[in-house]
C-alpha positions as CSV (number, residue, x, y, z in Angstrom):
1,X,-32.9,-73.7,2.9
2,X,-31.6,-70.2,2.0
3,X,-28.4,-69.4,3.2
4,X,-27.3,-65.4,2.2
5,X,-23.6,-64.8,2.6
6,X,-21.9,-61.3,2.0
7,X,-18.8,-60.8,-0.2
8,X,-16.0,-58.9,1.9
9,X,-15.2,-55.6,0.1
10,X,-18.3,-55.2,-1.4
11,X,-22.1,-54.5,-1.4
12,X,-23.3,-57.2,-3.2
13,X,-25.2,-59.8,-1.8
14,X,-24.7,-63.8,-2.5
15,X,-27.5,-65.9,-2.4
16,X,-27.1,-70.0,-2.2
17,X,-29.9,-72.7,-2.1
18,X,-29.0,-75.8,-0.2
19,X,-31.4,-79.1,0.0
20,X,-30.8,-81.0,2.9
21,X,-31.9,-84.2,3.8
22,X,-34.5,-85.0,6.2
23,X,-32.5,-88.2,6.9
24,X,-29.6,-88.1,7.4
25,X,-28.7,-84.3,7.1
26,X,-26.6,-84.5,4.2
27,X,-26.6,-81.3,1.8
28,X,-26.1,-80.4,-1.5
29,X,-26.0,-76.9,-3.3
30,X,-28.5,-76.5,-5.6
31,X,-29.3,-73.8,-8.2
32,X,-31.2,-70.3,-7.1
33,X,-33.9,-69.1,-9.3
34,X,-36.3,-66.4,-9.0
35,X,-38.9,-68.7,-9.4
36,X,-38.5,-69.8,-6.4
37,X,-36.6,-67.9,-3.7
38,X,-37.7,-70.3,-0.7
39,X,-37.2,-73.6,-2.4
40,X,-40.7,-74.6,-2.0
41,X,-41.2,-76.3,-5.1
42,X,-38.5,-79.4,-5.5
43,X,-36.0,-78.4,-8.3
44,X,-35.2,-80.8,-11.4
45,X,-31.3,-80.2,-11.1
46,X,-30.8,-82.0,-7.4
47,X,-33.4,-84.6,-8.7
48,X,-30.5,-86.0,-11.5
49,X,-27.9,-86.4,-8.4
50,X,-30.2,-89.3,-7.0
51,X,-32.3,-86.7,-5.1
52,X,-36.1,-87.1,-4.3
53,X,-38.5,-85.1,-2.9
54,X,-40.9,-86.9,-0.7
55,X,-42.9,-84.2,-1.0
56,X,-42.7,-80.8,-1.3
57,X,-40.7,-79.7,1.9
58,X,-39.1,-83.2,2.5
59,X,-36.2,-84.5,0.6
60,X,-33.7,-87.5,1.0
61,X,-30.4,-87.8,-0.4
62,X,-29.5,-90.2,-3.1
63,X,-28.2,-92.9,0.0
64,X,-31.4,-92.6,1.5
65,X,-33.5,-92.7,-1.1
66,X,-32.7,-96.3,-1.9
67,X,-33.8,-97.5,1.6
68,X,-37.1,-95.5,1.4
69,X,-37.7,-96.8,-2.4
70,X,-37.0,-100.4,-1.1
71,X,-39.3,-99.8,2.1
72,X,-41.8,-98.3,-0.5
73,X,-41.8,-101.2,-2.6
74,X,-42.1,-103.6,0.4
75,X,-45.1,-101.7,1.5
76,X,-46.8,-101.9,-2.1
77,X,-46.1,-105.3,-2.1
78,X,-47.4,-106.3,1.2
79,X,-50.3,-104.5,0.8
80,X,-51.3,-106.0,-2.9
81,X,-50.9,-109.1,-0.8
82,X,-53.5,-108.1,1.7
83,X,-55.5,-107.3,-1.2
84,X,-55.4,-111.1,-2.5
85,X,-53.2,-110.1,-5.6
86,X,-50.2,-111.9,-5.7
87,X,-47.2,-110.8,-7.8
88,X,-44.2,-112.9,-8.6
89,X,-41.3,-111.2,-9.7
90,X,-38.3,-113.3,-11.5
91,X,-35.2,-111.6,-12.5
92,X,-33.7,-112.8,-15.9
């Protein structure tokens, strides 16, 4: 998301990349670069917050993101399992 904002007293105009989350909502500023205007392409700098894009147009916040990686990794599991691999995991 783009949003352009105008500085009073002047003719200059401000431009500020937000992601938001597809979640929940939540928002986070991100940095503008020519590269990438429209914020297609998902941007390294909101990634090292906790970020992660889904996929290109969908991101999730860093609260989120835990419950999808945990529903992710329940789904890989389950799946290897209907497969007729089993995995045990031990913690140490």
């Amino acid at each position: 998301m783009v949003s352009l904002e105008w500085e009073e007293g002047t003719v200059s105009l401000i431009k500020k990349q937000f992601v938001v989350c597809d979640k929940c909502g939540a928002s986070q500023e991100i940095s503008y670069t020519m590269e990438d205007p429209f914020g297609i392409a998902a941007l390294p700098d909101h990634k090292r917050d906790g970020w992660i894009a889904v996929n290109p147009s969908h991101h999730l916040c860093p609260a989120c993101a835990a419950i999808y990686r945990k529903r992710q990794a329940e789904c890989n599991r389950e799946l290897k399992e209907l497969a007729g691999i089993k995995t045990i995991s031990v913690e140490v």
